[in-house]
PDB file with SEQRES, HELIX, SHEET and CRYST1 records, atoms N, CA, C and O in Angstrom:
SEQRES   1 A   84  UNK UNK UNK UNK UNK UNK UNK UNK UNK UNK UNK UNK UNK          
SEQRES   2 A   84  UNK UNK UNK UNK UNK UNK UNK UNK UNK UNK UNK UNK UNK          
SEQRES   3 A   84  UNK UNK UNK UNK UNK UNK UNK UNK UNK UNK UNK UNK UNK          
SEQRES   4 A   84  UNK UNK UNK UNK UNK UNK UNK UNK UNK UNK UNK UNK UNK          
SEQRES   5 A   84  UNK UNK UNK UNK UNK UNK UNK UNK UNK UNK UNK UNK UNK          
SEQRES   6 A   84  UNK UNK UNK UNK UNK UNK UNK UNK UNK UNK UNK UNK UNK          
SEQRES   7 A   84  UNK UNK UNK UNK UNK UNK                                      
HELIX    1 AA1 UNK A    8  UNK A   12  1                                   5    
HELIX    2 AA2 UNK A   15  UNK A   23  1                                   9    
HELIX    3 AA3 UNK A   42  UNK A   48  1                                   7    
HELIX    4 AA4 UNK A   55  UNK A   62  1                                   8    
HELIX    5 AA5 UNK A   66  UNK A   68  5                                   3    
SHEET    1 AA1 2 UNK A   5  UNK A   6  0                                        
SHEET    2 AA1 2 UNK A  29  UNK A  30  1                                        
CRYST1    1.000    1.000    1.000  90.00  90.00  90.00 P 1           1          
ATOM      1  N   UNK A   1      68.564  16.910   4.454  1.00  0.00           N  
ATOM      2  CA  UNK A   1      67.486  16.678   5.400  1.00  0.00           C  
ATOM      3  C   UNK A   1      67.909  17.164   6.781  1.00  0.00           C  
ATOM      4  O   UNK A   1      69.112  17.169   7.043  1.00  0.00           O  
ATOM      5  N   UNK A   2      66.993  17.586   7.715  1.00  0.00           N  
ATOM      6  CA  UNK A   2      67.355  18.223   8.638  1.00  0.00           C  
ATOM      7  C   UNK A   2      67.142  17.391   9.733  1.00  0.00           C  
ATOM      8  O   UNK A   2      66.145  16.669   9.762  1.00  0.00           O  
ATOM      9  N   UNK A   3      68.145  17.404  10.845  1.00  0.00           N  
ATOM     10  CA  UNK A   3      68.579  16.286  11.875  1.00  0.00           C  
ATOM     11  C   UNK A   3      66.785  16.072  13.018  1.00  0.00           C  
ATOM     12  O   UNK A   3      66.258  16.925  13.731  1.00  0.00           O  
ATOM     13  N   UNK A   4      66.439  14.997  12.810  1.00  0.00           N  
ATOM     14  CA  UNK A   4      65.083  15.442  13.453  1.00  0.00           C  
ATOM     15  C   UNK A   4      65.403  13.860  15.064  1.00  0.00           C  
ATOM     16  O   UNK A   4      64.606  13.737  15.994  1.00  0.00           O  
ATOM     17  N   UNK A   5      66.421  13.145  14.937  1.00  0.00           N  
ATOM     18  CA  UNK A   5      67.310  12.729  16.157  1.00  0.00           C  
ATOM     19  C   UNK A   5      68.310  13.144  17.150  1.00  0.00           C  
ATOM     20  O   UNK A   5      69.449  13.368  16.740  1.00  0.00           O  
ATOM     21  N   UNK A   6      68.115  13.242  18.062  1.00  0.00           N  
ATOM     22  CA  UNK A   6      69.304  13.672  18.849  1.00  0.00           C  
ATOM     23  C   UNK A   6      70.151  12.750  19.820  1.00  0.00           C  
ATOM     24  O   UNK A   6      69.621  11.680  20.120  1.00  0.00           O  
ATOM     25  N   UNK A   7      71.177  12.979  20.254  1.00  0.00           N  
ATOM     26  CA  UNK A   7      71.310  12.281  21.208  1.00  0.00           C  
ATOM     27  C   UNK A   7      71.667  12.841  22.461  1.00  0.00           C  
ATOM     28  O   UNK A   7      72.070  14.003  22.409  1.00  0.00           O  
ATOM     29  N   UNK A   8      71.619  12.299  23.571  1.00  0.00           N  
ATOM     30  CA  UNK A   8      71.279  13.605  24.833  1.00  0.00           C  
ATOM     31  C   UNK A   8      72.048  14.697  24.895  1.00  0.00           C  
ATOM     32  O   UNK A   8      71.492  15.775  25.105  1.00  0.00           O  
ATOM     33  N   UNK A   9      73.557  14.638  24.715  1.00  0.00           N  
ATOM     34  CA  UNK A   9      74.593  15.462  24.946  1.00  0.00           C  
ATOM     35  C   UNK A   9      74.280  16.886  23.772  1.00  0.00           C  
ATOM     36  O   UNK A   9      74.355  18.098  23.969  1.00  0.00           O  
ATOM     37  N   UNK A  10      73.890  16.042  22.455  1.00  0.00           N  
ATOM     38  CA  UNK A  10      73.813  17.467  21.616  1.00  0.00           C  
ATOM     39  C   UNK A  10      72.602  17.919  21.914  1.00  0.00           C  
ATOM     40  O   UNK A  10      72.454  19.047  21.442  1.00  0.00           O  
ATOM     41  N   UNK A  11      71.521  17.476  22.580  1.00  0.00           N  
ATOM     42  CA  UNK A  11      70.201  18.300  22.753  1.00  0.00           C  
ATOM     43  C   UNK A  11      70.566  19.137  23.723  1.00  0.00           C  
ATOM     44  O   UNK A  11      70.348  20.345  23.632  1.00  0.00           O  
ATOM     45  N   UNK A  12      71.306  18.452  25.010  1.00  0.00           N  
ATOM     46  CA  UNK A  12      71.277  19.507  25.887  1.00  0.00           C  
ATOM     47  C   UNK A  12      72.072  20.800  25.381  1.00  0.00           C  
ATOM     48  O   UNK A  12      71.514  21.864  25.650  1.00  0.00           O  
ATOM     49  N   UNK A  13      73.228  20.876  24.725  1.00  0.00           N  
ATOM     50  CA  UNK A  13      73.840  22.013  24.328  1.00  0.00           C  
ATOM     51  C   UNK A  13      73.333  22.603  23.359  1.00  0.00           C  
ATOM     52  O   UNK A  13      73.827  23.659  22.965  1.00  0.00           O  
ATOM     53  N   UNK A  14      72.226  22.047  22.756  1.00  0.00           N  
ATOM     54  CA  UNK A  14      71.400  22.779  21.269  1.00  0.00           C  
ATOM     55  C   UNK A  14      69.773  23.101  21.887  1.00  0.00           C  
ATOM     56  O   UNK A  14      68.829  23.456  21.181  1.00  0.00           O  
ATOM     57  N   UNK A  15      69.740  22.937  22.969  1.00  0.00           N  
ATOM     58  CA  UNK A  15      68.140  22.689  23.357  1.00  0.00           C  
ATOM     59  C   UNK A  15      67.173  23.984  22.582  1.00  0.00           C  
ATOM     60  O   UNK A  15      66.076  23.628  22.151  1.00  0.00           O  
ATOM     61  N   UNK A  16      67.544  25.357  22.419  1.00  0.00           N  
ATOM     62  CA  UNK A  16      67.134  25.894  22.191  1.00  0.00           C  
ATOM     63  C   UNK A  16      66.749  25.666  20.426  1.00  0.00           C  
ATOM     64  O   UNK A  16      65.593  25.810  20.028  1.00  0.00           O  
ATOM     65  N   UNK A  17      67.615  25.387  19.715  1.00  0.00           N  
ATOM     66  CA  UNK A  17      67.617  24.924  18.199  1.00  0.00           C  
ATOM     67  C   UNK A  17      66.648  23.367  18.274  1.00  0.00           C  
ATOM     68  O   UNK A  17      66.026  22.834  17.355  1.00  0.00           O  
ATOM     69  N   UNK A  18      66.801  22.915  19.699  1.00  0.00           N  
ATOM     70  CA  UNK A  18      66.031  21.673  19.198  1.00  0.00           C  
ATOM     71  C   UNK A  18      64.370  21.825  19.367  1.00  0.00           C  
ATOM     72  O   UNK A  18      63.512  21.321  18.643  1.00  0.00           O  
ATOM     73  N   UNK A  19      64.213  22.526  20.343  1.00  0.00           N  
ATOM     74  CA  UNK A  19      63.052  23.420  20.428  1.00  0.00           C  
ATOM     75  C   UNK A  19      62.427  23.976  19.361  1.00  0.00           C  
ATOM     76  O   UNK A  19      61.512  23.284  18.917  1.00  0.00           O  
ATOM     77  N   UNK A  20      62.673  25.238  18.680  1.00  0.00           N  
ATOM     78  CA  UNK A  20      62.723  25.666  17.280  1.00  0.00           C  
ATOM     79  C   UNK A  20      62.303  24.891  16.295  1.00  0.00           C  
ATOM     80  O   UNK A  20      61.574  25.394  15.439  1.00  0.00           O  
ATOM     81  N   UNK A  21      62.725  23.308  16.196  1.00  0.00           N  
ATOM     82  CA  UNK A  21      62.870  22.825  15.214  1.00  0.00           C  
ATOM     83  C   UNK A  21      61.772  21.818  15.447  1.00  0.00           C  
ATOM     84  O   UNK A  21      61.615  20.995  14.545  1.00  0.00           O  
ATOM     85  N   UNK A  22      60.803  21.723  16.749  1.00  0.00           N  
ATOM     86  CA  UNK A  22      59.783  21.259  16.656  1.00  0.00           C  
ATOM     87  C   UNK A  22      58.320  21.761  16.313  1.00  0.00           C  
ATOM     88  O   UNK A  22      57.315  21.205  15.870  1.00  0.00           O  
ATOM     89  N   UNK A  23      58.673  23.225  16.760  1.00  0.00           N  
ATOM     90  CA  UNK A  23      57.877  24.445  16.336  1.00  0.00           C  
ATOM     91  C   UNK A  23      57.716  24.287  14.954  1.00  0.00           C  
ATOM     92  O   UNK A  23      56.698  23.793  14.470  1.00  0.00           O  
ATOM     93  N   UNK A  24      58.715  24.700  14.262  1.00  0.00           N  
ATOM     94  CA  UNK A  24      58.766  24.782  13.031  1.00  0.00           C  
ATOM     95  C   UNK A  24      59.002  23.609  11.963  1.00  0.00           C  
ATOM     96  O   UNK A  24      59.104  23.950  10.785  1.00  0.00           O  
ATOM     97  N   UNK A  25      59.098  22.200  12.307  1.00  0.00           N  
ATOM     98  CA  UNK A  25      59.244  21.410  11.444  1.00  0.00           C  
ATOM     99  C   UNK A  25      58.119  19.904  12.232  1.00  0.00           C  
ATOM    100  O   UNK A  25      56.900  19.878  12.062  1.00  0.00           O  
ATOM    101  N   UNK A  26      58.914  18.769  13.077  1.00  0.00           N  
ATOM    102  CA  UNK A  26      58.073  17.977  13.152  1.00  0.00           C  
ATOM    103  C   UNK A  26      58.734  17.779  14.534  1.00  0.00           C  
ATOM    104  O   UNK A  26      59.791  18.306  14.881  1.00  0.00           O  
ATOM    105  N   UNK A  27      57.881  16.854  15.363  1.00  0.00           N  
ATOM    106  CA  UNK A  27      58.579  16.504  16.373  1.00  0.00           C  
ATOM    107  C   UNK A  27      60.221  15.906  16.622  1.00  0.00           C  
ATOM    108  O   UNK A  27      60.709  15.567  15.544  1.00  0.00           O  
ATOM    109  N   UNK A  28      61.195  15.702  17.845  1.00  0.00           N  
ATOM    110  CA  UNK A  28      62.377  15.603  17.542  1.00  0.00           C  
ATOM    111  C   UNK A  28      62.527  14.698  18.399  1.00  0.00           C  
ATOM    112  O   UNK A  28      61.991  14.771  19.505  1.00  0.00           O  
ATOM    113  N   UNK A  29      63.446  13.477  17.948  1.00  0.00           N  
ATOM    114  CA  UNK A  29      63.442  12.007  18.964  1.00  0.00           C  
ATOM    115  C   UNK A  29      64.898  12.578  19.459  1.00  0.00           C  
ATOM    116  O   UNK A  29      65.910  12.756  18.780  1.00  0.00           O  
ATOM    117  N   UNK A  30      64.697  12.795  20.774  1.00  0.00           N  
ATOM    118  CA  UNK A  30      66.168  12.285  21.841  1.00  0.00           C  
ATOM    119  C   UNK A  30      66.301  11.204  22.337  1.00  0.00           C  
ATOM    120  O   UNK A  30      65.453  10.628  23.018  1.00  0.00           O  
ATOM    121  N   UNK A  31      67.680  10.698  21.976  1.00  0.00           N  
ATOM    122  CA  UNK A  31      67.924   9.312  22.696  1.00  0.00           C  
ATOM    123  C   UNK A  31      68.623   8.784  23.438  1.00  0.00           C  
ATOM    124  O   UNK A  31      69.675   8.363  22.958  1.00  0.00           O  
ATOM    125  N   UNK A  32      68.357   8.553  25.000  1.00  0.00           N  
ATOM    126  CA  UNK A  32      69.423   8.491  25.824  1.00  0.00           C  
ATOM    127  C   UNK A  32      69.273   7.410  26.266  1.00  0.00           C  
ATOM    128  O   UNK A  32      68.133   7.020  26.514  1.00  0.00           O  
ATOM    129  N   UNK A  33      70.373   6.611  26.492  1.00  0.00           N  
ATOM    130  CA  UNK A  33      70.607   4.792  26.885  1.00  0.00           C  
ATOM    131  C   UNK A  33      69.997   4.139  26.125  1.00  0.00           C  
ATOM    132  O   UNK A  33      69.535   3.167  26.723  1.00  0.00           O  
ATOM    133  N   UNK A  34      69.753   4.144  25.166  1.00  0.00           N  
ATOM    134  CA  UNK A  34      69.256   3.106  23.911  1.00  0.00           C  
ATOM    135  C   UNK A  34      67.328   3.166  24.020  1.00  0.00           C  
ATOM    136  O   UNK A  34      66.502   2.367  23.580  1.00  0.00           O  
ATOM    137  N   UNK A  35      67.172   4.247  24.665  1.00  0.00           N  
ATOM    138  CA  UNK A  35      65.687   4.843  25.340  1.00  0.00           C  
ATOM    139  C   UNK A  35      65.586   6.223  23.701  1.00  0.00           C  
ATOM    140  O   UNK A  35      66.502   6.982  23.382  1.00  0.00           O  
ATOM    141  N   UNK A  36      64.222   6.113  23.008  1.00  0.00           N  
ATOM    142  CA  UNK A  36      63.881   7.018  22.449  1.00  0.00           C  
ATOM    143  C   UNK A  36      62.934   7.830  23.845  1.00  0.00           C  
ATOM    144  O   UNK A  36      62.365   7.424  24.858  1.00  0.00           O  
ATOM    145  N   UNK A  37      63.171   9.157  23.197  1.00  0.00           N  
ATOM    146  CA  UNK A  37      62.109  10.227  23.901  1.00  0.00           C  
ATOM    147  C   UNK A  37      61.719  10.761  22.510  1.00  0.00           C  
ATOM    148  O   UNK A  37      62.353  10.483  21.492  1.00  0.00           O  
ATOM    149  N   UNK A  38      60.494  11.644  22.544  1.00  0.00           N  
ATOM    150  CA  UNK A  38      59.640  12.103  21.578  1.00  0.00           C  
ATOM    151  C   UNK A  38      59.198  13.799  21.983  1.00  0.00           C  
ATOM    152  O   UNK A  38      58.144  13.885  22.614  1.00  0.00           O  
ATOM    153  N   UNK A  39      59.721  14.764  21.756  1.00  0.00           N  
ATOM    154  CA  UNK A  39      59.400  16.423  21.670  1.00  0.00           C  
ATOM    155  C   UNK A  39      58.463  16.395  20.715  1.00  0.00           C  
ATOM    156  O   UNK A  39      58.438  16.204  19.499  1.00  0.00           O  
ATOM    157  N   UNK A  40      57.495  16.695  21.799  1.00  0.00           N  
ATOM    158  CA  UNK A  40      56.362  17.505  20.775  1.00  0.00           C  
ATOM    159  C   UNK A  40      55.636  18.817  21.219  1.00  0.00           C  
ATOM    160  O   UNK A  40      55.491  19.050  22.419  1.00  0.00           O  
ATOM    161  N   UNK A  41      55.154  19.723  20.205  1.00  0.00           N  
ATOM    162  CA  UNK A  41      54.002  21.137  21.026  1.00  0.00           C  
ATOM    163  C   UNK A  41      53.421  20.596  22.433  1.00  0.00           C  
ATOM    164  O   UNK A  41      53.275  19.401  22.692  1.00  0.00           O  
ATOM    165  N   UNK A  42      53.124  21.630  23.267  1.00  0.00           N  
ATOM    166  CA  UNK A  42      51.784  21.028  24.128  1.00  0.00           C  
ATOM    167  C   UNK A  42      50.274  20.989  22.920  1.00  0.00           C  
ATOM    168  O   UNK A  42      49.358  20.231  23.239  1.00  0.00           O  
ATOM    169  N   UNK A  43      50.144  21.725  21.755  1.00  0.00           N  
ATOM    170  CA  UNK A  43      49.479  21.451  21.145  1.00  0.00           C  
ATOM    171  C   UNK A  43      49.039  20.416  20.790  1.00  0.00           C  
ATOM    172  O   UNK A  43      47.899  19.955  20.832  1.00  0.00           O  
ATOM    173  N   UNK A  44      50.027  20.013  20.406  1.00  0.00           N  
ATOM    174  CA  UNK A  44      50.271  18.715  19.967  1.00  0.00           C  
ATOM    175  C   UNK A  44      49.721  17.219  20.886  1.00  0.00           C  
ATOM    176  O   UNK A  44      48.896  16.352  20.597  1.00  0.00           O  
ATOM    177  N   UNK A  45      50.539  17.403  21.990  1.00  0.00           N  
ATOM    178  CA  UNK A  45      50.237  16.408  22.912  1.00  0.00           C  
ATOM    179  C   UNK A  45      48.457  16.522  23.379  1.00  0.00           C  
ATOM    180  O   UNK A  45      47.739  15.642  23.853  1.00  0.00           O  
ATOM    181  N   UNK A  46      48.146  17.878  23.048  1.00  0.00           N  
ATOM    182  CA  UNK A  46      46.955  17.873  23.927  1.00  0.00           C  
ATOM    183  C   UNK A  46      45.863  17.135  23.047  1.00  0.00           C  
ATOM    184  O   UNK A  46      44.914  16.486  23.487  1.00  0.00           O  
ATOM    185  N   UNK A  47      46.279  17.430  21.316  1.00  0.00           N  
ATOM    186  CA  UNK A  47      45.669  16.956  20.467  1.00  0.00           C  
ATOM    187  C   UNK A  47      45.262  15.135  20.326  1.00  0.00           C  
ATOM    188  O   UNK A  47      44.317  14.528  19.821  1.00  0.00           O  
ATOM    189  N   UNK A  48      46.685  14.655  21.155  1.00  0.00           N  
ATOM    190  CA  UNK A  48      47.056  13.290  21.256  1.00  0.00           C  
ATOM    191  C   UNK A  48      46.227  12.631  22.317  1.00  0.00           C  
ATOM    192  O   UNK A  48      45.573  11.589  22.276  1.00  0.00           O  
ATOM    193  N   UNK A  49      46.383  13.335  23.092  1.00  0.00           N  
ATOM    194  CA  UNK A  49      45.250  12.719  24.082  1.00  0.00           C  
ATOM    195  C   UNK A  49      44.075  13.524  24.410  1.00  0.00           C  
ATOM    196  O   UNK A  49      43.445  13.352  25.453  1.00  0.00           O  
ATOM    197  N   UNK A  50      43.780  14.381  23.551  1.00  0.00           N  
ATOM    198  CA  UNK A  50      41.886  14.800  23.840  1.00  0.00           C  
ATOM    199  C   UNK A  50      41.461  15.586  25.131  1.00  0.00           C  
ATOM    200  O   UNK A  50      40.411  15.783  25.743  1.00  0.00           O  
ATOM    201  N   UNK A  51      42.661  15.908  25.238  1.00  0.00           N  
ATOM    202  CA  UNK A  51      42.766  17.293  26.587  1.00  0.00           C  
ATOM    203  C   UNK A  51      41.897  18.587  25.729  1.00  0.00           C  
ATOM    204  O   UNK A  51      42.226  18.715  24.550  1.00  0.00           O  
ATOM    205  N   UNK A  52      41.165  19.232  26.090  1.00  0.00           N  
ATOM    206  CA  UNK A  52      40.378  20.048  25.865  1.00  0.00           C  
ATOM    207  C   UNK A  52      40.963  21.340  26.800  1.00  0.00           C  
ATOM    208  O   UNK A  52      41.312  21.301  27.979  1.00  0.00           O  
ATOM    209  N   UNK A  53      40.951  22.464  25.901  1.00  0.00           N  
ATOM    210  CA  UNK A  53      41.992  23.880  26.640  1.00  0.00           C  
ATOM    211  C   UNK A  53      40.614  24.104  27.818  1.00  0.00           C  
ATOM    212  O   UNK A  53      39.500  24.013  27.302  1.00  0.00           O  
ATOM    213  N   UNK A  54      40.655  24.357  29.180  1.00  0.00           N  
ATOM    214  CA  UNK A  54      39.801  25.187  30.039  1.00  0.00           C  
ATOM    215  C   UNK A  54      39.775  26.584  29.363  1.00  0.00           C  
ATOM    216  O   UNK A  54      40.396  27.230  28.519  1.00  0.00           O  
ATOM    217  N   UNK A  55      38.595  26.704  30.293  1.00  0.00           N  
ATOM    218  CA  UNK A  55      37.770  28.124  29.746  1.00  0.00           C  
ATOM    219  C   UNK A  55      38.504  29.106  29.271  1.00  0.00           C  
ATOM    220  O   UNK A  55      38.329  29.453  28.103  1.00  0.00           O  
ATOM    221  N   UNK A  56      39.473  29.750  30.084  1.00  0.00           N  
ATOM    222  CA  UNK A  56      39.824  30.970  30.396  1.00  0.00           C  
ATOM    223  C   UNK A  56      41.302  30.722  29.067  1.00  0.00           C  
ATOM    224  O   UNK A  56      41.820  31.693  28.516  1.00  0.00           O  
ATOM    225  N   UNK A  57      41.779  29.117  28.759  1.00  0.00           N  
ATOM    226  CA  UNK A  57      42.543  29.074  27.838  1.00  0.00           C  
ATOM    227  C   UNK A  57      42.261  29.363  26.730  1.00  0.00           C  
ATOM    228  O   UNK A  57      43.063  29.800  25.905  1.00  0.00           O  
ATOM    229  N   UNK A  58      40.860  29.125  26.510  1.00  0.00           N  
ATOM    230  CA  UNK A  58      39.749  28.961  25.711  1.00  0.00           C  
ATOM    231  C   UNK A  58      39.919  30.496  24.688  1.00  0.00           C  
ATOM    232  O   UNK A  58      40.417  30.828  23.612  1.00  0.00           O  
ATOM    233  N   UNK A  59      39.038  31.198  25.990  1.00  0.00           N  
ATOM    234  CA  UNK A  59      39.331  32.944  25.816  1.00  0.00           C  
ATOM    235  C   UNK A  59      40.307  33.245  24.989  1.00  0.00           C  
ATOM    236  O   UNK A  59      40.349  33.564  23.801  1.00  0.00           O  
ATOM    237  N   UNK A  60      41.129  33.080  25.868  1.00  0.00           N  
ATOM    238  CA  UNK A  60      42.835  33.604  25.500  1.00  0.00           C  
ATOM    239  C   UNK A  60      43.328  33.106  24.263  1.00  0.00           C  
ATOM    240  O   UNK A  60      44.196  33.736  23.659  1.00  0.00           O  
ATOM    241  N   UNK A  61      43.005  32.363  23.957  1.00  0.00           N  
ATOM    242  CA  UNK A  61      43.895  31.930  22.204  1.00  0.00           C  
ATOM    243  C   UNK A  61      42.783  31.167  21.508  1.00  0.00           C  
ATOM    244  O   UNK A  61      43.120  30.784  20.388  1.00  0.00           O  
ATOM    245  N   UNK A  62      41.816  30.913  21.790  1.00  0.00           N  
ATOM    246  CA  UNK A  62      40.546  30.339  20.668  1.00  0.00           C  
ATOM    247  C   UNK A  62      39.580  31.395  20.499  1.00  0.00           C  
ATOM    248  O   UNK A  62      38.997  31.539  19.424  1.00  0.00           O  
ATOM    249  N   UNK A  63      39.397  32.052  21.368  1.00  0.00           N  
ATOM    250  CA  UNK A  63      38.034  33.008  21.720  1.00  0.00           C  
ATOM    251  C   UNK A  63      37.971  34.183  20.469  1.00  0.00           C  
ATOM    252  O   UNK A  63      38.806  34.428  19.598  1.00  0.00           O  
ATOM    253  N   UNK A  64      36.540  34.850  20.761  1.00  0.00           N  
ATOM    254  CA  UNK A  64      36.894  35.987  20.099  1.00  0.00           C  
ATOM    255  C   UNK A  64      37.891  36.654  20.638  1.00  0.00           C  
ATOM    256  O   UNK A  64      38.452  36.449  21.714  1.00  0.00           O  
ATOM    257  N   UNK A  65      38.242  38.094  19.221  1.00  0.00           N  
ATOM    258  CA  UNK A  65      38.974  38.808  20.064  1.00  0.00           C  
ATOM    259  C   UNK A  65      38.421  40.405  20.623  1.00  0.00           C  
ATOM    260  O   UNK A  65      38.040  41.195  19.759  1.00  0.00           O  
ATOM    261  N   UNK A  66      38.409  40.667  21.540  1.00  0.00           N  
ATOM    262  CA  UNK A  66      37.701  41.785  21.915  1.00  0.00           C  
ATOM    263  C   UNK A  66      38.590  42.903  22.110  1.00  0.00           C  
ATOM    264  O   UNK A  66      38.339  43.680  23.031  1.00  0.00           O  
ATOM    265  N   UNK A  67      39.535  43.083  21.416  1.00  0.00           N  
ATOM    266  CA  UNK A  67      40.530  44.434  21.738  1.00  0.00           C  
ATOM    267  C   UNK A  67      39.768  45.838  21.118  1.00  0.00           C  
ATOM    268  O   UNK A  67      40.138  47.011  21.149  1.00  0.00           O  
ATOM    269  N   UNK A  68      38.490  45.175  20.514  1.00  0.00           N  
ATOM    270  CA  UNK A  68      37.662  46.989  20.375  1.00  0.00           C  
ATOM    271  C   UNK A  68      36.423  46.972  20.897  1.00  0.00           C  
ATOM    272  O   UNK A  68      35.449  47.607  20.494  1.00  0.00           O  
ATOM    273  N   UNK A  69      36.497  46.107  21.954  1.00  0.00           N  
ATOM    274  CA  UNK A  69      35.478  46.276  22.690  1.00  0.00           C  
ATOM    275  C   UNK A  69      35.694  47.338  23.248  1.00  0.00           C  
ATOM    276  O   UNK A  69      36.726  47.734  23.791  1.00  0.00           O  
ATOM    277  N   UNK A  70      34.308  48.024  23.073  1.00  0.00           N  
ATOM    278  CA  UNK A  70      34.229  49.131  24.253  1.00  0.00           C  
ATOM    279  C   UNK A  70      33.386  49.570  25.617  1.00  0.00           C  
ATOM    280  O   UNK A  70      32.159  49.478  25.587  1.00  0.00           O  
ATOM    281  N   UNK A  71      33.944  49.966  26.609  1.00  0.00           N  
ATOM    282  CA  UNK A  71      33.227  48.790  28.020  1.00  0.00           C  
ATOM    283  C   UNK A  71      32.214  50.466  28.291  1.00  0.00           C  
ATOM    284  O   UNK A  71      32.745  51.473  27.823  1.00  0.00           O  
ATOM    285  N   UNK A  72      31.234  50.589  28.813  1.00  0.00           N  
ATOM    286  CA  UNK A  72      30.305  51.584  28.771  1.00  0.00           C  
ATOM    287  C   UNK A  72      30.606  51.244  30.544  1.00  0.00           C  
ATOM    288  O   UNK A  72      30.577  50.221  31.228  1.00  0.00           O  
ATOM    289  N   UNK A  73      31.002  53.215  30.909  1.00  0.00           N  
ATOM    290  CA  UNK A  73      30.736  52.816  32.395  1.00  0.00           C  
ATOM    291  C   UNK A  73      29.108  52.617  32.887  1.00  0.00           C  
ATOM    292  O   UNK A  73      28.138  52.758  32.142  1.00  0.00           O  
ATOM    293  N   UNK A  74      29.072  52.311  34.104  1.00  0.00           N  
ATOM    294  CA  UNK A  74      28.037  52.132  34.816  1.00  0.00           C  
ATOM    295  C   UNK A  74      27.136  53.321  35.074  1.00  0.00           C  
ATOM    296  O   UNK A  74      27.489  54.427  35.483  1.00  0.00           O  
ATOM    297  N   UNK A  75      25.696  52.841  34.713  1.00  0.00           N  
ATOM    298  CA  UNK A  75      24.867  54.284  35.407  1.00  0.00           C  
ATOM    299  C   UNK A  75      24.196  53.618  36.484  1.00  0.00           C  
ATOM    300  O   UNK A  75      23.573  52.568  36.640  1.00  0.00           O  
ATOM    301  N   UNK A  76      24.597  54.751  37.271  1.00  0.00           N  
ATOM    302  CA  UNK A  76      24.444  54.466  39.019  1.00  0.00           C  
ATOM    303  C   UNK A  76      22.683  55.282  39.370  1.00  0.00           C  
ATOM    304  O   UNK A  76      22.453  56.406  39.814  1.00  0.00           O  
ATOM    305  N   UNK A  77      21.531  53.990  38.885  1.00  0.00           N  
ATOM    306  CA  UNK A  77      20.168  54.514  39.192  1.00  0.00           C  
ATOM    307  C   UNK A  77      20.159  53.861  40.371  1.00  0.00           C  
ATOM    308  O   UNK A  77      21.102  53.220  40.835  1.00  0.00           O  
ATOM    309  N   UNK A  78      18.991  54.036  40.906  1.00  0.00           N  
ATOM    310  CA  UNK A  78      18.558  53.825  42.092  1.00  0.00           C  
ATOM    311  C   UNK A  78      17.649  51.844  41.742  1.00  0.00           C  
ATOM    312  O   UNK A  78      16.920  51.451  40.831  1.00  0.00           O  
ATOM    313  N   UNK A  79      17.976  51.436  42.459  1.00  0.00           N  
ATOM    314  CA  UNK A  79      17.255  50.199  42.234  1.00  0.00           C  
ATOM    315  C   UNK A  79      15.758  49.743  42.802  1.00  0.00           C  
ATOM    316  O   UNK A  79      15.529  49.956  43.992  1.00  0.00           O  
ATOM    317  N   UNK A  80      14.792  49.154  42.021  1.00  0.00           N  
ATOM    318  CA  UNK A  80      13.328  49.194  42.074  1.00  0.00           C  
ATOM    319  C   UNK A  80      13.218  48.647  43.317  1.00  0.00           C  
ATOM    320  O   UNK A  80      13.959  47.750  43.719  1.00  0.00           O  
ATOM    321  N   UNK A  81      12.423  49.087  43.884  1.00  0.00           N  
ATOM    322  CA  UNK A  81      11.611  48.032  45.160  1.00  0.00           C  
ATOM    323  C   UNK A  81      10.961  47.159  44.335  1.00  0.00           C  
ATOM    324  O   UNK A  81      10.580  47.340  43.178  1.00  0.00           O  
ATOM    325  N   UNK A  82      10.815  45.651  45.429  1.00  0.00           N  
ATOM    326  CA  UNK A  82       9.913  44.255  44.686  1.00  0.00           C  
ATOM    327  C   UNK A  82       8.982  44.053  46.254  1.00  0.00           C  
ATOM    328  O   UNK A  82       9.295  44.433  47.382  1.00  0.00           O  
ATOM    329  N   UNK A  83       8.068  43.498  45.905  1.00  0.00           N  
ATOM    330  CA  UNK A  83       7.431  42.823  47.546  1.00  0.00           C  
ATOM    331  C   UNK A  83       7.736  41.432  47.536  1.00  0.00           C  
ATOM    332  O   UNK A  83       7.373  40.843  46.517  1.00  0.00           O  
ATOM    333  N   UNK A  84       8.342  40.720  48.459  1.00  0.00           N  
ATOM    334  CA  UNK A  84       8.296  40.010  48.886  1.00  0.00           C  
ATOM    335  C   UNK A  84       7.729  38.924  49.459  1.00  0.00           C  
ATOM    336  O   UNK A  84       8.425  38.113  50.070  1.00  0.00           O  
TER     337      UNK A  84                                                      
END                                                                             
């Protein structure tokens, strides 16, 4: 089974493996002064408390994806008169 506790000294010198191993497996308890801590995704956390991604996060990793969009330049007409 794979170590999913730490205690502060080996997280700090493994941080990168302890990282990794929340990505890829489950969250990881560090424990310093008889104190649990809990590593989790921001996914994760956001899931936990009902944080909703803003717009533009939205776009960026939920959204469609538009990499074949193709953007049509502008035709430069003359614009209508209205009365006022």
């Amino acid at each position: 089974m794979k170590q999913t506790e730490w205690n502060i000294a080996d997280a700090k010198s493994r941080l990168s493996e302890v990282l990794n191993r929340v990505d890829e497996q489950a969250p990881q308890i560090i424990r310093r002064r008889g104190k649990d801590y809990v590593l989790i995704t921001g996914e994760q956390y956001r899931q936990l408390t009902g944080e909703s991604p803003d717009f533009l996060d939205y776009l960026m990793n939920h959204g469609p994806k538009m990499d074949d969009l193709e953007v049509m330049p502008r035709v430069a007409t003359p614009m209508r008169e209205i009365d006022l």
